[in-house]
N, C-alpha and C positions, 0 to 999 in steps of 0.2 A: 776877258775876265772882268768881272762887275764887283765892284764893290759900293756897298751901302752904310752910310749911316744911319744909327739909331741909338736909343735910349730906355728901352724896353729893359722890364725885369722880367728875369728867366729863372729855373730853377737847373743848376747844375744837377746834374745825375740824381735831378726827383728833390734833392734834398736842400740844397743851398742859396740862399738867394745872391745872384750875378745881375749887372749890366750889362746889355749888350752897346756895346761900342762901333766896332762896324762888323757887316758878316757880307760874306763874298761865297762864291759857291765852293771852295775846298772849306775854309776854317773860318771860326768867328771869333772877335777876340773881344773877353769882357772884363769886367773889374768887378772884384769880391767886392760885397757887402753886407758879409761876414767872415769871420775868421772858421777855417776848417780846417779838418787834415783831407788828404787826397793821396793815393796808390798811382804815381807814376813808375813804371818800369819795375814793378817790385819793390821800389822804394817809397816810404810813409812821408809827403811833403806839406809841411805846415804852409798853409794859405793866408795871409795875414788879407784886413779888412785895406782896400783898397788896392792890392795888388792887381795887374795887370795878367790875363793869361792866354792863350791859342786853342781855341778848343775847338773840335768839331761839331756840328748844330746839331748830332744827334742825339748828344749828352746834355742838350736843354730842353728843360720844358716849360711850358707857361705855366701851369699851375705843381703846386708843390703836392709830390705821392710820391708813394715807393714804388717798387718794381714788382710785380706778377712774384708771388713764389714761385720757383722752381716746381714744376713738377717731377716727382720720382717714376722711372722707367717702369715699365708695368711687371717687366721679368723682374727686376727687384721687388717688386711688392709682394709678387706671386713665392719667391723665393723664402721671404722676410715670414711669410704665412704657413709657409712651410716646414720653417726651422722652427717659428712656436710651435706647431704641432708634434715633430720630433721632439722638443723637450721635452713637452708635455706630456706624451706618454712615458721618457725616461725617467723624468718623476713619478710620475704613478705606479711605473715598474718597481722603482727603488723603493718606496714607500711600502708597496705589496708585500713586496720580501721582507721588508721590514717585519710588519704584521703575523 
């Protein structure tokens, strides 16, 4: 097992700017250099500016962006196009009878 030092700014998951401190081939540990919130285990953890943390290097990046939208599944789109169409007629029926 290898470990490196360094001093490189990353961006935590697109968004944060980190240190990296040393990285080794499981985990890499950096230091905020900002304060953030962060989703460990289901639980919301304030990151204060200078904290130290274990992350894996696939949660940094070098330049700062967000993440790819999500694409939605094709059978929900087809489904979603669907269900407009059924309304749609419902309305038009209800209105007719209206008339």
């Amino acid at each position: 097992m290898w470990t490196r030092m360094s001093s490189e700014v990353r961006f935590y998951k697109g968004k944060h700017r980190v240190k990296v401190l040393s990285e080794s081939r499981g985990n890499w540990i950096v230091e905020a250099l900002e304060a953030f919130e962060d989703l460990v285990d289901g639980e919301k953890i304030h990151v204060k500016v200078g904290e130290k943390r274990i992350v894996p290097p696939n949660l940094l990046y070098e330049r700062e962006s967000l993440p790819p939208p999500a694409k939605e599944h094709v059978y929900e789109l087809k489904m979603e196009k669907k269900l407009k169409k059924i309304v749609e007629k419902g309305e038009k029926a209800s209105k007719d009878k209206l008339d």
